[in-house]
C-alpha positions, 0 to 999 in steps of 0.5 A: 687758511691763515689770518691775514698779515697786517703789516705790524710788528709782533705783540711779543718783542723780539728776543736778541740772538742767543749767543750761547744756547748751552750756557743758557739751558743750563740756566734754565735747567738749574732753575727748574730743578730748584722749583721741583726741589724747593718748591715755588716759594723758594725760587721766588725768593731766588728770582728777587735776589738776582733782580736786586743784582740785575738792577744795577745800573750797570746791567740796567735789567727791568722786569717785563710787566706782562705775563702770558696770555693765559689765566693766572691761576692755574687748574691744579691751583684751583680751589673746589666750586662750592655751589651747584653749577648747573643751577647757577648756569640756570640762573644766569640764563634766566636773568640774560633772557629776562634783561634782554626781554626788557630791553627789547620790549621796551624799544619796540615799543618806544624806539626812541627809549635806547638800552643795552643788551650786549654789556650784561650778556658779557657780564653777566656770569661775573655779576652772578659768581659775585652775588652767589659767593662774593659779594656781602651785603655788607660790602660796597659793590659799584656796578657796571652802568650799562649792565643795569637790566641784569640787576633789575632781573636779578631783582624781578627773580628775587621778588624786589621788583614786579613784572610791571616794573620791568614793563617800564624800563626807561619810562620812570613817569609813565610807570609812576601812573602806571602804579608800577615803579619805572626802572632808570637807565642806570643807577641813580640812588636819587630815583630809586632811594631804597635800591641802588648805593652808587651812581655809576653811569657817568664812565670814570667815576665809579672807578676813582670812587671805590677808591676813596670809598675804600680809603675811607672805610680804613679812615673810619677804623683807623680814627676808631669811629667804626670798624670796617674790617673784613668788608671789601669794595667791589667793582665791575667795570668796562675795560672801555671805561678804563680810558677815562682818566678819572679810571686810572687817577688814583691807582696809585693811591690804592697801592701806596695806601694797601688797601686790600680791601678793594677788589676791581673785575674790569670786564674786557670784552674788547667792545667799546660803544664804537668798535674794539678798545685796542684793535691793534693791540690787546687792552689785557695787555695794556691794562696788566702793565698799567695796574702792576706798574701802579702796585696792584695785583693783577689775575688774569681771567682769560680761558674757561675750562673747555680750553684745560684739554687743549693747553694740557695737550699743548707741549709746544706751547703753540696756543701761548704763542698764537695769543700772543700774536692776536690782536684785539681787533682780530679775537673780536672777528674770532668771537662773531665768527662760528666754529668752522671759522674759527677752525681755519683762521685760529686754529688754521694758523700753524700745524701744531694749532691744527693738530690741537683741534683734531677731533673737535666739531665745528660746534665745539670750537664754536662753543670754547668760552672766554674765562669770564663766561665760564662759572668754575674759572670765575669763582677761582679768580675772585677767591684768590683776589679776595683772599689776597692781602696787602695790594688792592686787585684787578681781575682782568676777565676776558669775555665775548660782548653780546655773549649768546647773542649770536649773528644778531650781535656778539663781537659786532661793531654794532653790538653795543647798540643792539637793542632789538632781535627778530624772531630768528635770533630770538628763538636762537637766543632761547635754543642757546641757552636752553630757555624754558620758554615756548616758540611764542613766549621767546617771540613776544619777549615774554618774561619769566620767573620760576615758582617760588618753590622751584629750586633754582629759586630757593638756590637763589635765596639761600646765597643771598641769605648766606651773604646777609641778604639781597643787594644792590640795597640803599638804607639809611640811617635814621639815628640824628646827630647832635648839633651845638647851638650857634652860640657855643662855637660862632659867638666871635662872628655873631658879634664882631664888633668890626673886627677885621677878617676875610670870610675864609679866615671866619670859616677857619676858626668856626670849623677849629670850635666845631672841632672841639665839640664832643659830639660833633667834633669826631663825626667832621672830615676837613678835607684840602687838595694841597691848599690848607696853608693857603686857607689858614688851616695849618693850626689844624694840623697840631690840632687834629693831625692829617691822616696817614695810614701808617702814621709819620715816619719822619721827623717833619722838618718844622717839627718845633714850630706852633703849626709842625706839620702832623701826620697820624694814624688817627689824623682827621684831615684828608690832604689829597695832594693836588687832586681835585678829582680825588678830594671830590671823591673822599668828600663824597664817600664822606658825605654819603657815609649816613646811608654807605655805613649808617654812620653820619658823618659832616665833610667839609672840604675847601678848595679854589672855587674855580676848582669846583663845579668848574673841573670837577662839575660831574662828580658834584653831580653825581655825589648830588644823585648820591644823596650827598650830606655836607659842606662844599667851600669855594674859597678865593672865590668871585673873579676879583677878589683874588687878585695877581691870578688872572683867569685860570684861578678867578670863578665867575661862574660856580653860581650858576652852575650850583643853581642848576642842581636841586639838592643843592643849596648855594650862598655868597655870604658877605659876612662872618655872621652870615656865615656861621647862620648857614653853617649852623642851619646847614647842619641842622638840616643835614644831621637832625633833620636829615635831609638829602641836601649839601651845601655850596659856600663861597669864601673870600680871602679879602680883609675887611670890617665885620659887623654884628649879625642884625638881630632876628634875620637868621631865618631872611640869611636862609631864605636868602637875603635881608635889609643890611643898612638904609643909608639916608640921602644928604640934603635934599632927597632926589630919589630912592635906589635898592642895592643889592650885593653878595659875598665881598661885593656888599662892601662896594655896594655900601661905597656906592650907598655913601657915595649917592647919599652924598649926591641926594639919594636915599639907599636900602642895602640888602645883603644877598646871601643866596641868589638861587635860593630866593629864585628858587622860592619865586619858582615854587610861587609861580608854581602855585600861581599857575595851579590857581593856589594861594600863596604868598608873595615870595621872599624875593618880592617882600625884600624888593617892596618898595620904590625907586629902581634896584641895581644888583651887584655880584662878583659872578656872571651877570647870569647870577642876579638875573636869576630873581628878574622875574620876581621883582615886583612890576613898576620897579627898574632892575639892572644886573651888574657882574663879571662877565668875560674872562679874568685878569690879573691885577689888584682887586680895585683894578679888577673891579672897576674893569668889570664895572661891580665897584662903588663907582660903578655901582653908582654910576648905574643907580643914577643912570636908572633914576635919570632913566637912561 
């Protein structure tokens, strides 16, 4: 019996006819007997030489990028398993059982909770050949999300996590009442603190992470603030997760930038959540010519040992040939599929397959492991990545999705979502793997944890004593960094004096003082994507340089101007080129530097506000879970202060967005003043305090008179505003209005002011410096209220105390300023004013009395409220 055709074309290109088959065994022979003679070494030497010759353009002669499917090291190659194979086999079981226990326990009691099995089935030999010989305390581990019950079994043997905790998978409050620890679906350093490093659960992300992590621990050695080497980055992922383009972003970063030090295991089990990967192609494939086509180095981890007999025996090269015709979709039917199908629809195809077989059971072939199922082929491949130098590398490991779930789940279209077994499979599941459970403990999904003294779990201690202990693991570091006095570096934006200046100009010369501050000044990251000259940041080149990992060689081409562009070894700029994604990342590596290194560092990186929360809103997300520490600057911010962009580059909306996550502390400030408070308090809290907070700051790129900093409101600029100005009315008084401003809207809002004085109204002008800020504290009062607690009024509401109508103006969605409504004191009229819609381009008068947050308009509304229109 034979596969069915599918009608399509072969994997394989087809070679052209041989024109000359004599001419071309002499070749082959000339080159095998330089291979026996010289040895490997030489005839790679050869093969480069004559590649030099064939790539001109006359031969026009390119490499082929994808190798035979078949391991890359090969058996004589080999090195010896140091460990005990059948312990560590034990082990595996033991956490596989001890996984699914938890999932299914956790669904039949709460169908509505989810989970997954079939992810660490597949994985689970390539997690647990990582933590008993690879993976160092020390190092960066990102670990497949949907794999997380595997970890929380590793943990529960370990001792870190109770059998309660395991009841509570997916049931964080109800473990919480429990006394018990309630275990997340995924790994999120914000629920459980002490245990998981990264956040990994949102597909893509981990990937271009590790990345820059990786980038980053050579930045941090290159600089000389701490020496990183000898750690490596490691990452587990889904080859499904390979689709994400945040996945492929930056692999070229990592080859142009050698990092060694990053080894990625990309775990093909063909499966994504709805069917195969590539069911008409094979994603091995696709993904060893993507990664040797961006400089990494690919080992391909595809057949265990049991298949060592069967290529040995193969002179024909029939089993090569067969793979490569095999389609994914085809191999997924192979693996749900038992031995006697496998029998005449594999090795049924040809006579030479046949004959391969002979002599095998059915349960044999049944039993014939993927490369990353088999322990000794995994312990070879992960020592060749890690002792490879000069290319990060990709382990690409071919494994079975709901490995060792039989019928009820492996290689089905449905296994991803297999969260519960019946009694049958369960007792199959307990057969396979040679379980120590009993009929009834499999049947009740009991779980189970040897004695301590047992061997398996002294075994189990030894190796992670050997690497320096358990992971995953999050420390902190609790050392605080020092952080100069707001006169040593702001005392121009303190005391203006009326100077005129933009906000992002303000930024710039207090980041160039910070700079130079002996403490502080080594421990900051400025970073950019490809905008520094757009934000006034080129005399930071001279200053502090951009880092390059192998310094500048050329001679930059304004080399004898005042801001010559300066790369350097040492440099301390980070310039990601146009890649918000990846200056996201290195921030985030940066900003999670205290709890990743134990070594705080204060990131600051600039950007087109619209570039933000906007494009890259997932990973400031994910940073947020990350526990991140440091500064977001969303410069040419607000939808009419950058004028002539139109609706592409004009930001309405990151205020909206950056209320919405709680550790993050978001302002519009107006002014140079306001400006240097917030950065002084911001890193106040960050790196003595030691908060897990970051801080979200607009920026204009508007020219404009800046006053004093009033006296004695430092503490009002944090809880989010104070009373800028009282503006009396001329002649006689017809009425009393509030406004309300942020950012470089203030500055129409006091036009307003003049504007209604003149008309007989008295004005209160009150600077907004946080919008969400003072929502959030009306929030906790309300809180309170409801609890029946005392407390005091919000800031929110002491600042709106008073009389007449208030009117609010921002540069964002009319959302923003309606975010304090409910807190404005009763009897007193609030209208919002913003900019709602899409953008334009034009210039910022134009735009603002298109929105209608001008001083006309801003006017306009303030005496429609008094007339009570």
């Amino acid at each position: 019996m034979s596969v069915p055709s599918t009608g399509l074309p072969a994997l394989s290109p087809a070679r052209p006819a041989d024109s000359d088959p004599h001419e071309t065994a002499e070749w082959r022979d000339a080159f095998l007997a330089l291979v026996e003679r010289e040895g490997p070494e030489r005839a790679r030497f050869i093969l480069d030489r004559l590649a030099e010759l064939a790539r001109d353009p006359h031969v026009a002669w390119a490499p082929g990028l994808v190798t035979p499917y078949l391991n890359t090291v090969p058996v004589d190659a080999q090195p010896r398993f140091p460990g005990d194979l059948a312990i560590e086999e034990k082990l595996a079981s033991l956490m596989r059982w001890n996984a699914l226990a938890m999932v299914a326990r956790a669904n039949a009691a709460h169908p509505e909770l989810g989970g997954h099995i079939a992810s660490y089935a597949s994985a689970a030999d390539l997690f647990e050949v990582g933590f008993n010989h690879f993976f160092h305390a020390r190092d960066l581990v990102f670990y497949q999300p949907h794999s997380a019950p595997g970890l929380y079994a590793r943990a529960f043997l370990e001792g870190r996590l109770a059998e309660q905790d395991l009841a509570h998978y997916r049931r964080e409050i109800t473990g919480a009442r429990a006394g018990a620890r309630g275990l997340p679906s995924y790994p999120h350093p914000w629920l459980m603190p002490d245990f998981w490093q990264f956040p990994t659960g949102s597909m893509g992300l981990g990937p271009i992470s590790s990345i820059y992590h990786a980038r980053f621990m050579r930045y941090l050695t290159h600089r000389g603030l701490l020496d990183c080497s000898g750690r490596k980055v490691w990452g587990v992922f889904g080859d499904g997760e390979m689709d994400e383009p945040e996945s492929m972003s930056a692999l070229t970063l990592a080859s142009r930038e050698r990092l060694d030090n990053l080894v990625w295991v990309v775990n093909c089990n063909l499966q994504r959540l709805d069917g195969p990967v590539r069911g008409n192609g094979r994603i091995v494939d696709e993904l060893e010519k993507l990664f040797r086509g961006a400089g990494w180095r690919v080992i391909k981890l595809l057949w265990g040992s049991d298949w060592d007999g069967l290529f040995a025996r193969d002179t024909t090269g029939a089993l090569a040939r067969a793979f490569a015709h095999t389609v994914d979709g085809q191999m997924q039917t192979f693996a749900a599929k038992d031995g006697r199908f496998n029998r005449e629809n594999f090795f049924g195809q040809d006579p030479e397959l046949a004959r391969l077989a002979q002599g095998m059971t059915d349960e044999q072939i049944d039993r014939l492991r993927r490369g990353g199922h088999d322990i000794v082929k995994i312990h070879a491949a992960y020592a060749a990545a890690a002792a490879h130098s000069g290319e990060p590398v990709v382990v690409l490991a071919h494994t079975k999705k709901g490995y060792g779930m039989g019928t009820a789940g492996q290689g089905r279209m449905t296994t991803h979502s297999q969260k519960k077994l019946d009694d049958e499979a369960l007792l199959a599941f307990r057969n396979r793997f040679d379980l120590p459970l009993s009929d009834e403990d499999a049947r009740s999904l009991a779980f189970f944890r040897p004695p301590a003294d047992a061997p398996e779990m002294r075994y189990l201690r030894e190796r992670r004593e050997a690497l320096g202990g358990p992971i995953p693991r999050r420390t902190v570091a609790d050392a605080p960094l020092a952080v100069p006095p707001l006169a040593a570096f702001a005392g121009f934006a303190v005391a203006a004096g009326g100077k005129g200046m933009s906000t992002t100009m303000a930024f710039v010369r207090l980041l160039g003082q910070l700079l130079k501050d002996p403490a502080l000044g080594p421990r900051i990251v400025p970073i950019v994507a490809d905008e520094a000259r757009t934000f006034g940041m080129a005399n930071l080149f001279k200053q502090v340089g951009i880092y390059s990992s192998v310094g500048q060689h050329y001679e930059p081409e304004d080399i004898g101007s005042v801001l010559s562009y300066r790369e350097a070894l040492d440099g301390q700029i980070l310039e990601e080129g146009i890649s918000e994604a990846g200056a996201i990342a290195s921030w985030t590596a940066a900003a999670t530097s205290y709890s990743v290194h134990g070594f705080p560092m204060m990131p600051f990186y600039i950007y087109y506000s619209m570039f933000g929360f906007q494009r890259v809103g997932d990973a400031i997300w994910a940073a947020a879970d990350q526990r991140a520490r440091g500064f977001l600057l969303g410069a040419t911010a607000g939808r009419t202060t950058l004028a002539g962009e139109g609706l592409q580059h004009q930001d309405g909306s990151s205020h909206l967005v950056a209320a919405s996550i709680p550790n993050c502390r978001a302002w519009d400030p107006a002014f140079a003043g306001e400006l240097a408070v917030i950065l002084h308090r911001g890193m106040q809290e960050m790196l003595v305090e030691q908060r897990d907070v970051f801080h979200y700051i607009t920026l204009g790129n508007e020219n404009y008179a800046q006053p004093d900093l009033p006296a004695g409101v430092e503490d009002a600029v944090m809880q989010g505003g104070y009373r800028f100005a009282e503006v009396a009315a001329e002649g006689t008084l017809r009425g009393r209005v509030t406004l309300l401003g942020s950012g470089a809207i203030v500055g129409e809002v006091m036009k307003a002011a003049t504007l209604l004085a003149r008309e007989g109204v008295a004005c209160e002008v009150l600077s907004i410096t946080s919008w969400s800020e003072l929502a959030r504290e009306g929030r906790a009062w309300e809180a309170r209220r409801l609890a029946d607690e005392e407390a005091p009024a919000p800031h929110v509401a002491q600042l709106l105390h008073g009389e007449g109508p208030i009117v609010a103006a921002s540069d964002y969605v009319c959302a923003v300023p309606e975010a304090i409504r409910a807190y404005v004191p009763a009897g007193r009229r609030y209208l919002t004013l913003g900019t709602d819609g899409f953008g334009r381009s034009d210039t910022r008068a134009a735009l603002r009395a298109w929105f209608g947050v001008d001083a006309m308009s801003i006017a306009a509304a303030a005496q429609a409220a008094l007339a009570g229109r």
